[in-house]
N, C-alpha and C positions, 0 to 999 in steps of 0.2 A: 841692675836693669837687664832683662831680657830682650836681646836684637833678633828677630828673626828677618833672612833675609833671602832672595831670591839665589841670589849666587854671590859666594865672596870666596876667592880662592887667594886670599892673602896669606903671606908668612908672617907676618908680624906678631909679636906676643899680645895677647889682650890685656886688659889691666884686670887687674885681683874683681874678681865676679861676675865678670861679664860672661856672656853667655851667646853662642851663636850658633842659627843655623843657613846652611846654602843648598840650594838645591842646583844640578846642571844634568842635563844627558848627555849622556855620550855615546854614541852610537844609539843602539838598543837599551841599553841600561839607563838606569836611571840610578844618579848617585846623594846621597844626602850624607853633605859635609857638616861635623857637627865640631866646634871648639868651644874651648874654656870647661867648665864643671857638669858634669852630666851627676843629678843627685834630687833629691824630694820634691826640689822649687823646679827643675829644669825636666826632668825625666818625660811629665806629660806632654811636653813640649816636642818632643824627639818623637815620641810616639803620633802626635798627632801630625807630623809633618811627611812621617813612613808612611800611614795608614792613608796620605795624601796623592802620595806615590804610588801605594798599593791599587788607587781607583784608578789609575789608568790601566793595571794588568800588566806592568809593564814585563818583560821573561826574565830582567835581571835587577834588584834592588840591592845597590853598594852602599853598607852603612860607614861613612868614612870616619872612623873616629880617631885619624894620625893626629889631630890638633886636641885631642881633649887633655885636661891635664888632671883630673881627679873622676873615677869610676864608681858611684857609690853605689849601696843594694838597688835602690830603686832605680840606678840606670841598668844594671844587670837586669830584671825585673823588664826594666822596658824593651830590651835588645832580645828576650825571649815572647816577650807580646808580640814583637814586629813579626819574626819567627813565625809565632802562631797563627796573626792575622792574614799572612802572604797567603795567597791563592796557590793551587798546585799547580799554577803554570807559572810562580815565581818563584826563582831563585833565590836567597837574602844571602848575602854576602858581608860577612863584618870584618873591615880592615881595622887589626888592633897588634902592634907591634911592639910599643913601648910600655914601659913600666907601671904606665897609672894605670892603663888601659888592659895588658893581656894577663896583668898577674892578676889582679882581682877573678878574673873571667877561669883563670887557672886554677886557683885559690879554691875555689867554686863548684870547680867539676865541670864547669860551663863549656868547654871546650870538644865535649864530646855532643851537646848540642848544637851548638853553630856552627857553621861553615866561617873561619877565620881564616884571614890572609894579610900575609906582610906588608903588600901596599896596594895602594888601588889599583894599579897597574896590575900587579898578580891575580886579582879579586876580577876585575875585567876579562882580565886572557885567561881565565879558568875556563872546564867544559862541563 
C-alpha cells in the first residue's frame, strides 16, 4: 500500500512495503521526506510530489531520503528528473547518508550529479 502524506516526521520502522511520503517547510525550503522502498511501484510517486514542490518555485528543494531503506534504478532515475525538472532558481538538495541510499547513487557515478548531503540539517545550512 502506498501512503502518501502531508507531513509525517515519525522514527518508527514501517512494515516490509509500505511506502511514504511528507511534505513540510522550513523556513524558505521546502522539504520532501520520503520512507520505506523508493523503486518501479513507488518512484512516480517521489516524482510527482517534487514536481509538486517545484510549482511553487520554492529557492531550496530538500529530497530527504534518511528513512528509505531500498534505492532501486528507477528511484535513482527519479532523483535525477527532480534535478532536471527544478527551475534555475531552485536548488535540489538530496539528503542520502546511509547504505541503501548513498551507495547505489555512488555505485552509479550519481554523485557528481546531485548535490548530496549528510542530513537535512547540512542540506538546509548549505549556500
Amino acid at each position: 500500500m502506498t501512503e502518501h502524506t502531508r507531513t509525517d516526521s515519525s522514527t518508527t520502522a514501517l512494515p516490509f512495503g509500505e511506502f511514504r511520503i511528507g511534505r513540510v517547510q522550513q523556513e524558505e525550503a521546502v522539504v520532501v521526506e520520503v520512507a520505506g522502498d523508493v523503486d518501479t511501484t513507488t518512484a512516480p510517486a517521489l516524482v510527482r510530489a517534487a514536481d509538486e514542490a517545484l510549482a511553487e518555485q520554492p529557492p531550496v528543494l530538500v529530497v530527504d531520503l534518511s528513512r528509505v531503506e531500498f534505492l532501486a534504478s528507477p528511484g535513482l532515475t527519479a532523483l535525477l528528473t527532480i534535478h532536471r525538472n527544478a527551475g534555475a532558481g531552485t536548488a535540489v538538495r538530496i539528503v542520502a547518508a546511509g547504505r541503501a541510499t548513498l551507495r547505489p547513487i555512488q555505485l552509479t557515478g550519481l554523485e557528481e550529479s546531485l548535490s548530496l548531503f549528510p542530513t537535512r540539517d547540512a542540506a538546509l545550512a548549505a549556500s
